[in-house]
N, CA, C and O atoms as a GROMACS GRO file, in nm:
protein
  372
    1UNK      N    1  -0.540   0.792   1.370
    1UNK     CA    2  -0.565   0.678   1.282
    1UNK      C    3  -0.705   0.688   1.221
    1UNK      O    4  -0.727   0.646   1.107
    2UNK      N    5  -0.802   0.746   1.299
    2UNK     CA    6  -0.895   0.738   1.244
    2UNK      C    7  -0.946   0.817   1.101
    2UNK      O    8  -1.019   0.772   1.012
    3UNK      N    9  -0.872   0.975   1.112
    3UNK     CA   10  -0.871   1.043   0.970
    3UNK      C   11  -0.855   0.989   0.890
    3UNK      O   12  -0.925   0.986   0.789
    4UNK      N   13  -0.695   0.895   0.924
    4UNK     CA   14  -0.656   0.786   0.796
    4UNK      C   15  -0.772   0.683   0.784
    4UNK      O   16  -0.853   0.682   0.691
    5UNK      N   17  -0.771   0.606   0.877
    5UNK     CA   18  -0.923   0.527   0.806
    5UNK      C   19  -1.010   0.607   0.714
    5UNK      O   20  -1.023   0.583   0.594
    6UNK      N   21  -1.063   0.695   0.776
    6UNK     CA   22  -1.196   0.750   0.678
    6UNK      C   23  -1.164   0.813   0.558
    6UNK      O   24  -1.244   0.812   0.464
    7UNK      N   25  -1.007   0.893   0.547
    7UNK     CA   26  -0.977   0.892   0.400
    7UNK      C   27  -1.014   0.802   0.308
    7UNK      O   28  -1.102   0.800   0.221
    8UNK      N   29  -0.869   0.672   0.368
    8UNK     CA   30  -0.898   0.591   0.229
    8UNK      C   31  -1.023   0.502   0.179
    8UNK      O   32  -1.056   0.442   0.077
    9UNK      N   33  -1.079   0.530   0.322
    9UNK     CA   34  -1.221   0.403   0.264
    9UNK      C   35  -1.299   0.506   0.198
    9UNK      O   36  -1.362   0.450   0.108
   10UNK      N   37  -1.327   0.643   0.201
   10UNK     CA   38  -1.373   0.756   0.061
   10UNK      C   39  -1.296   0.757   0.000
   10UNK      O   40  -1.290   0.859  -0.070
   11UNK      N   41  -1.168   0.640  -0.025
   11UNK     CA   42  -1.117   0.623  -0.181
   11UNK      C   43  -1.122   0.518  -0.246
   11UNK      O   44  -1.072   0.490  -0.354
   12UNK      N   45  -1.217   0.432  -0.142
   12UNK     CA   46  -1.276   0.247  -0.223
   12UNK      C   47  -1.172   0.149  -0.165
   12UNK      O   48  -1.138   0.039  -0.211
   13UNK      N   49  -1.111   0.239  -0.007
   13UNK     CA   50  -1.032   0.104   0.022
   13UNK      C   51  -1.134   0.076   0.137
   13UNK      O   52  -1.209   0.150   0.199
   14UNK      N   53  -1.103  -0.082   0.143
   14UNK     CA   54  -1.148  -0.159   0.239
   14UNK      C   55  -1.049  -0.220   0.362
   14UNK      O   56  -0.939  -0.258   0.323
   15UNK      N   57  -1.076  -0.233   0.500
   15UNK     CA   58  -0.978  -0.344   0.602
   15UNK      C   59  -1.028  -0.477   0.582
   15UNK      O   60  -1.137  -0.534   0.581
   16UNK      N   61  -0.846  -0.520   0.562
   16UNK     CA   62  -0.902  -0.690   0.587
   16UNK      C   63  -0.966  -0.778   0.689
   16UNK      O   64  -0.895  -0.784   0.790
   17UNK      N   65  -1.065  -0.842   0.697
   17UNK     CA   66  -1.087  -0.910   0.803
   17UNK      C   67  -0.977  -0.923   0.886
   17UNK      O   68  -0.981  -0.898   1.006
   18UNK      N   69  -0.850  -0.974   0.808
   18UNK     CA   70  -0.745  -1.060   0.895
   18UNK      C   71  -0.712  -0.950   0.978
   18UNK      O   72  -0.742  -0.951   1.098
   19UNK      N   73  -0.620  -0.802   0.894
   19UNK     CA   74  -0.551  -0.726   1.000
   19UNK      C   75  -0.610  -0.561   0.998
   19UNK      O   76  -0.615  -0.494   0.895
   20UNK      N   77  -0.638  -0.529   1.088
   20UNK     CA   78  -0.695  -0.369   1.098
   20UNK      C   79  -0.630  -0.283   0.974
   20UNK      O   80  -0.699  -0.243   0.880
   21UNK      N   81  -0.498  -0.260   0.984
   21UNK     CA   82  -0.393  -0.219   0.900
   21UNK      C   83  -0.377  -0.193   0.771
   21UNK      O   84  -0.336  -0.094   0.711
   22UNK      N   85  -0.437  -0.354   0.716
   22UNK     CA   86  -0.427  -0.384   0.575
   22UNK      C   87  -0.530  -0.353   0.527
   22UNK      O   88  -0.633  -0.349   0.593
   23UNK      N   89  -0.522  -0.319   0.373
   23UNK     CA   90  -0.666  -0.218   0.332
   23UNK      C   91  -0.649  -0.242   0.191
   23UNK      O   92  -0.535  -0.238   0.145
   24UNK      N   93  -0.746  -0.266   0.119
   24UNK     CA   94  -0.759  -0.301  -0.002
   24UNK      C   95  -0.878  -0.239  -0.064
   24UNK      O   96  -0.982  -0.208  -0.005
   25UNK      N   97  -0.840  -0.220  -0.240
   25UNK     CA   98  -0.958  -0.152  -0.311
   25UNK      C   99  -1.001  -0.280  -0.399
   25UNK      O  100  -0.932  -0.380  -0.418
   26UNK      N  101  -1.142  -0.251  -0.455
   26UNK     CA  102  -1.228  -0.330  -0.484
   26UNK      C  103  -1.254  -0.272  -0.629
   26UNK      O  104  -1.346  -0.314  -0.698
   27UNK      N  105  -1.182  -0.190  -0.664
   27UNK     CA  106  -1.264  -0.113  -0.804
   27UNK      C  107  -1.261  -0.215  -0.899
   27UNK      O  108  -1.163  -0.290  -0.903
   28UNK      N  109  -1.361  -0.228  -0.979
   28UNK     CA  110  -1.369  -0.388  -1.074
   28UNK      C  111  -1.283  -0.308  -1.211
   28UNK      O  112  -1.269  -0.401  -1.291
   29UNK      N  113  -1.232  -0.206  -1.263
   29UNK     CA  114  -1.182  -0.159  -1.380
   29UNK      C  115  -1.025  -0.119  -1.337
   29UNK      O  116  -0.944  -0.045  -1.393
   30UNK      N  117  -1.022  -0.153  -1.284
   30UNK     CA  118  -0.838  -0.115  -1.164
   30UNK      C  119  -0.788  -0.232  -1.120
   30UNK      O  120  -0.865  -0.317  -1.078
   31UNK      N  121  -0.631  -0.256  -1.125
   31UNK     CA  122  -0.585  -0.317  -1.043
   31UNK      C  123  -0.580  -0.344  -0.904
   31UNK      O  124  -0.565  -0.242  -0.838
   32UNK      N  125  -0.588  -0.450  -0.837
   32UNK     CA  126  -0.542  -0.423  -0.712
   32UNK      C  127  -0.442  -0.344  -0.616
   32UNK      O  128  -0.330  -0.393  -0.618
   33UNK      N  129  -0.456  -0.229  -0.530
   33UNK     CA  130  -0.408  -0.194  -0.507
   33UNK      C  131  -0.406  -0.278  -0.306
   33UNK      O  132  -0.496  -0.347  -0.257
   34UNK      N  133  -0.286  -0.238  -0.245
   34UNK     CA  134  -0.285  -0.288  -0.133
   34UNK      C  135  -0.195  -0.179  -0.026
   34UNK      O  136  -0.085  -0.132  -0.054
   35UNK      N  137  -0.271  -0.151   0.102
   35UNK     CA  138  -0.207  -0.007   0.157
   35UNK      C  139  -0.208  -0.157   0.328
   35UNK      O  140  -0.292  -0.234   0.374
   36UNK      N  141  -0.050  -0.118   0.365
   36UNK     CA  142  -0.056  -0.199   0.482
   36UNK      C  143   0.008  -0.043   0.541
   36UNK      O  144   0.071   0.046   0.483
   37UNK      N  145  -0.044  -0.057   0.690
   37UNK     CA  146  -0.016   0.091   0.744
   37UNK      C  147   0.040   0.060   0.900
   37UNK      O  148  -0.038   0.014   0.983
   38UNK      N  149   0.159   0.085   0.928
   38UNK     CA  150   0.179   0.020   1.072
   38UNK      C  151   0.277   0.157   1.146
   38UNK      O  152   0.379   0.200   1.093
   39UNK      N  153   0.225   0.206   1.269
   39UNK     CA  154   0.329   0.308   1.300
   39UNK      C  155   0.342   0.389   1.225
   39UNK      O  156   0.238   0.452   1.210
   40UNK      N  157   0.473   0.446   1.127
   40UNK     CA  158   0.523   0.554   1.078
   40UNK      C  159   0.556   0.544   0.973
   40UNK      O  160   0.610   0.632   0.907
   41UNK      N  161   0.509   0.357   0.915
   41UNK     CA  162   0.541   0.297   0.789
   41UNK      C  163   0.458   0.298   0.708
   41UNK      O  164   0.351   0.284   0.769
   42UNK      N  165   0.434   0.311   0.572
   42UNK     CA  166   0.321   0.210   0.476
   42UNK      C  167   0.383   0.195   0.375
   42UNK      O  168   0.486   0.251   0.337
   43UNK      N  169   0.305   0.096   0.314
   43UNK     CA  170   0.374  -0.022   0.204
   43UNK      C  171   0.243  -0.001   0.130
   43UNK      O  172   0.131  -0.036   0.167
   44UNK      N  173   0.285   0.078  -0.011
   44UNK     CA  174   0.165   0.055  -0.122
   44UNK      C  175   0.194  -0.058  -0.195
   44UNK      O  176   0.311  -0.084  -0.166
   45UNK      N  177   0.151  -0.146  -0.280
   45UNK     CA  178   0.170  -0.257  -0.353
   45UNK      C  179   0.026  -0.289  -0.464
   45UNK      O  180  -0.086  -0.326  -0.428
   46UNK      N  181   0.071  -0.264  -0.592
   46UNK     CA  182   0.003  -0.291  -0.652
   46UNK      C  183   0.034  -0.355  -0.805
   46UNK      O  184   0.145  -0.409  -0.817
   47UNK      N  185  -0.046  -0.354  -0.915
   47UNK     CA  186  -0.053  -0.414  -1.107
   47UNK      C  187   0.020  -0.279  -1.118
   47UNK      O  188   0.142  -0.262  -1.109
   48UNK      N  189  -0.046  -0.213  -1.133
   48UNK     CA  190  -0.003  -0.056  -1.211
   48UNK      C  191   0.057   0.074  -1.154
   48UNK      O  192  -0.002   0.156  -1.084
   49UNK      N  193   0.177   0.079  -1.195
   49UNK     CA  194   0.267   0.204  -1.096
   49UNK      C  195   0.156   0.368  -1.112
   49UNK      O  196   0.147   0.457  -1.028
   50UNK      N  197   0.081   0.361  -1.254
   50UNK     CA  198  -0.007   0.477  -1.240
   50UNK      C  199  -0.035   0.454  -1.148
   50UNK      O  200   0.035   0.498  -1.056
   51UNK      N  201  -0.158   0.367  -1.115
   51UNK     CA  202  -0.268   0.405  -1.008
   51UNK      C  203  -0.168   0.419  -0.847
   51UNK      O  204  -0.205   0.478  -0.746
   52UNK      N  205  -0.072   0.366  -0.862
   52UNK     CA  206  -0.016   0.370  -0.735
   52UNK      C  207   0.045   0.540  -0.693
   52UNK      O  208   0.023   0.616  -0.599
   53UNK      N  209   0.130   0.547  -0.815
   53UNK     CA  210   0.134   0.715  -0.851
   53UNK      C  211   0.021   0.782  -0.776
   53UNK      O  212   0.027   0.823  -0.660
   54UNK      N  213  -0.087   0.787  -0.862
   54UNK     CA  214  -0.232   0.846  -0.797
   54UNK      C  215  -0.247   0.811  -0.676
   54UNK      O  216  -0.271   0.899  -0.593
   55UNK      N  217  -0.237   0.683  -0.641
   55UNK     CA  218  -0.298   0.697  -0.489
   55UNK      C  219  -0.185   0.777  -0.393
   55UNK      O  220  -0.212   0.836  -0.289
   56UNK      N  221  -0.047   0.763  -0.455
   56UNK     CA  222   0.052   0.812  -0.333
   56UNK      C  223   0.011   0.969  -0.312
   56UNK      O  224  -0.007   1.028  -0.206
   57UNK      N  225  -0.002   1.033  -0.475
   57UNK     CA  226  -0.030   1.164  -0.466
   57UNK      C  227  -0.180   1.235  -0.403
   57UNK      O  228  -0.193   1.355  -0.379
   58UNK      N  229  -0.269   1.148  -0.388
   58UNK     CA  230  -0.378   1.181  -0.285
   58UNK      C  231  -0.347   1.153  -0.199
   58UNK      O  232  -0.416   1.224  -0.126
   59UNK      N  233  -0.259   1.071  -0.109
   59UNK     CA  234  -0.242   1.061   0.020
   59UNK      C  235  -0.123   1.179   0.014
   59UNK      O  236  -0.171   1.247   0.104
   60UNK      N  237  -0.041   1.229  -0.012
   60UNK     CA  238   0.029   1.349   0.013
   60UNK      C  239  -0.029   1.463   0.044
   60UNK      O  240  -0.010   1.533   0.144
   61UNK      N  241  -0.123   1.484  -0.075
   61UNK     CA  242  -0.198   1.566  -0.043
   61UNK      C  243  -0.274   1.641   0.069
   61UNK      O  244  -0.294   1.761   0.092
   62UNK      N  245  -0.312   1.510   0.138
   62UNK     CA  246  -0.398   1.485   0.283
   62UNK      C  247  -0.307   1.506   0.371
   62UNK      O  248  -0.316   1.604   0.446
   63UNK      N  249  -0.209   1.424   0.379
   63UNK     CA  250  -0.069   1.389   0.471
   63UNK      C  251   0.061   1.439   0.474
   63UNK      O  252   0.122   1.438   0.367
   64UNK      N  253   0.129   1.491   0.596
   64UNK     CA  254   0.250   1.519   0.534
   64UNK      C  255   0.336   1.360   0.516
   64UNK      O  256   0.333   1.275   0.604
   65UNK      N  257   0.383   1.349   0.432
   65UNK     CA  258   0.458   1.206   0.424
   65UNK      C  259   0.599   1.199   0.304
   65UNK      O  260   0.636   1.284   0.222
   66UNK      N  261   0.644   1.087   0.331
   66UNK     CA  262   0.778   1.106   0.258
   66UNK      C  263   0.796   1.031   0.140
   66UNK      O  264   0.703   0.952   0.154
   67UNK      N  265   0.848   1.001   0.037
   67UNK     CA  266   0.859   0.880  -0.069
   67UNK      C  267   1.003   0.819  -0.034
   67UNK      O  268   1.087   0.811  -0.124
   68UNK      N  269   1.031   0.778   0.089
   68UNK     CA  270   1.204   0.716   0.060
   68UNK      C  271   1.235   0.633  -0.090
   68UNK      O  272   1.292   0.649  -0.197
   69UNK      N  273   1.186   0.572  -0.042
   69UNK     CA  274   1.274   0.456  -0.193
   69UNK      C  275   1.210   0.320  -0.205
   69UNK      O  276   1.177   0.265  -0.100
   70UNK      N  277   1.186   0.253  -0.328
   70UNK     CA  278   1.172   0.130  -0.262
   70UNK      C  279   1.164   0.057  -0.182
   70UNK      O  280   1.278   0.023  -0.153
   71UNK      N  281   1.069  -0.009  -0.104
   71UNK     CA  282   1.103  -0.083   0.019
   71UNK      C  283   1.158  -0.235   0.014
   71UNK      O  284   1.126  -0.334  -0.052
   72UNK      N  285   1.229  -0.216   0.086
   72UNK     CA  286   1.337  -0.348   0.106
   72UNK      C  287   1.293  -0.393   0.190
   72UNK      O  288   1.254  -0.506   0.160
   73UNK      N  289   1.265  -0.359   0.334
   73UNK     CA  290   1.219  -0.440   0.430
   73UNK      C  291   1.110  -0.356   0.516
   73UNK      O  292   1.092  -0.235   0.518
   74UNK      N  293   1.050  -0.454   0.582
   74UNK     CA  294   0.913  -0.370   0.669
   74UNK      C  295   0.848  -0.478   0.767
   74UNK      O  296   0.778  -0.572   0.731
   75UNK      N  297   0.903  -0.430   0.956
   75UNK     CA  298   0.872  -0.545   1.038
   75UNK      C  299   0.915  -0.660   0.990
   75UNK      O  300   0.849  -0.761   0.964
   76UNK      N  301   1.041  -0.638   0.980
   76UNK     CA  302   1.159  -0.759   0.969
   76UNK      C  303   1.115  -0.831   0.849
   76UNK      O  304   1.157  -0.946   0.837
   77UNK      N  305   1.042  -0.785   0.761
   77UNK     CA  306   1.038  -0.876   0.640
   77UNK      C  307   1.102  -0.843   0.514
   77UNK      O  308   1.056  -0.739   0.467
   78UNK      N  309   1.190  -0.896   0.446
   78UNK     CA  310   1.248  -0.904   0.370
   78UNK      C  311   1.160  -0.903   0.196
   78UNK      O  312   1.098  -0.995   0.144
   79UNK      N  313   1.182  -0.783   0.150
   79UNK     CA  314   1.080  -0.806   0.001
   79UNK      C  315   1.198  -0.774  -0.114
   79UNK      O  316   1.275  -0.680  -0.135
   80UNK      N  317   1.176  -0.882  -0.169
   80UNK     CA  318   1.247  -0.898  -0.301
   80UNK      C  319   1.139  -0.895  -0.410
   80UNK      O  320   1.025  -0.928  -0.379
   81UNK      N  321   1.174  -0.850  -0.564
   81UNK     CA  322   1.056  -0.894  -0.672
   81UNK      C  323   1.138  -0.822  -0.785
   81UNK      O  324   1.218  -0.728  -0.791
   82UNK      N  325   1.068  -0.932  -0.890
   82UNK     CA  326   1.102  -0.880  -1.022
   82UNK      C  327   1.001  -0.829  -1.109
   82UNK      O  328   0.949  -0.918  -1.176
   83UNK      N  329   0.961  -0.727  -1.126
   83UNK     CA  330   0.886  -0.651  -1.208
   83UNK      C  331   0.831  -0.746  -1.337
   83UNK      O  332   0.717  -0.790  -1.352
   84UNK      N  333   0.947  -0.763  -1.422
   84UNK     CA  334   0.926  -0.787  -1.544
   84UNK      C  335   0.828  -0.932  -1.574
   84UNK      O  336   0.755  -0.971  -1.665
   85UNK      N  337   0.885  -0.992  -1.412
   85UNK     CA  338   0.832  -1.141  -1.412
   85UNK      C  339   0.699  -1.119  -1.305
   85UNK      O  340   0.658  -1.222  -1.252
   86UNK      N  341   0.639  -1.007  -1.275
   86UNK     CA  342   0.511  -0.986  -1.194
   86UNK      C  343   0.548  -1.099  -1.047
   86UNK      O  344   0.471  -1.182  -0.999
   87UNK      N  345   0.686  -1.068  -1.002
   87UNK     CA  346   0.731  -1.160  -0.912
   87UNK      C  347   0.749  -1.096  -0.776
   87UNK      O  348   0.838  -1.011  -0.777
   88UNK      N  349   0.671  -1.116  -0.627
   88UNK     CA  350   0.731  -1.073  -0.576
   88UNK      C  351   0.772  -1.143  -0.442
   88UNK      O  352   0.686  -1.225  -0.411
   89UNK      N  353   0.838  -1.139  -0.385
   89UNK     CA  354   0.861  -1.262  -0.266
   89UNK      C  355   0.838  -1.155  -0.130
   89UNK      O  356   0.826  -1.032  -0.135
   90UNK      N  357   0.835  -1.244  -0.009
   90UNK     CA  358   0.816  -1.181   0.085
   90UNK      C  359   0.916  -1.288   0.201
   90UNK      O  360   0.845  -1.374   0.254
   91UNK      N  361   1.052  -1.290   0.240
   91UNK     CA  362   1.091  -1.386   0.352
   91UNK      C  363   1.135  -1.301   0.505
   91UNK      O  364   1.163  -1.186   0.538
   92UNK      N  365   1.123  -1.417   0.562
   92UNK     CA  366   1.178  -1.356   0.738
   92UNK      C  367   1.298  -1.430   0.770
   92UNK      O  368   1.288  -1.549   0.738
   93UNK      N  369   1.410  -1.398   0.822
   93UNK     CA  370   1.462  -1.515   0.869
   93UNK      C  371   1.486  -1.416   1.019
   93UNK      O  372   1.537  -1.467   1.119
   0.00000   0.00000   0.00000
C-alpha cells in the first residue's frame, strides 16, 4: 500500500481526512478527480473522461491492473448516473 500511496500523492493526489483510501487531486486547472482504493478494487470518478484516461494510463503503467467495465457496484453500493445530466447517485439497500 505504501508504493501506492507515494505514487499518487507524486501525482497531486491527496487522503481524505475522513478515509485513508480516498484520495483526491487539487490541481486548480483540472477537474476533480477522485481514486477510492479498497482491497483489489478502485473506483476512479471524475468531470473529464481525458484526465481520467490519463490517470488510469499512469497507474497501469506502475501497476499491473485491469479495466473491467463500468462500475456498477463497490462494497455493496449501488452506482447509477447519467452522464449527460452530470448525475450520479450512490444507494445501499
Amino acid at each position: 500500500v505504501q508504493k501506492f500511496d507515494d505514487f499518487v500523492q507524486s501525482l497531486g493526489f491527496l487522503h481524505s481526512d475522513e478515509d485513508h483510501y480516498l484520495y483526491s487531486n487539487d490541481a486548480p486547472n483540472e477537474s476533480p478527480i477522485y481514486l477510492i482504493l479498497y482491497m483489489d478494487a478502485m473506483l476512479l470518478s471524475g468531470g473529464h473522461i481525458g484526465e481520467l484516461a490519463g490517470l488510469q494510463r499512469q497507474l497501469q503503467l506502475k501497476f499491473s491492473m485491469n479495466d473491467l467495465v463500468p462500475m456498477h457496484h463497490i462494497l455493496g453500493i449501488k452506482i447509477t448516473g447519467n452522464r449527460k445530466l452530470w448525475q450520479l447517485c450512490l444507494s445501499q439497500s
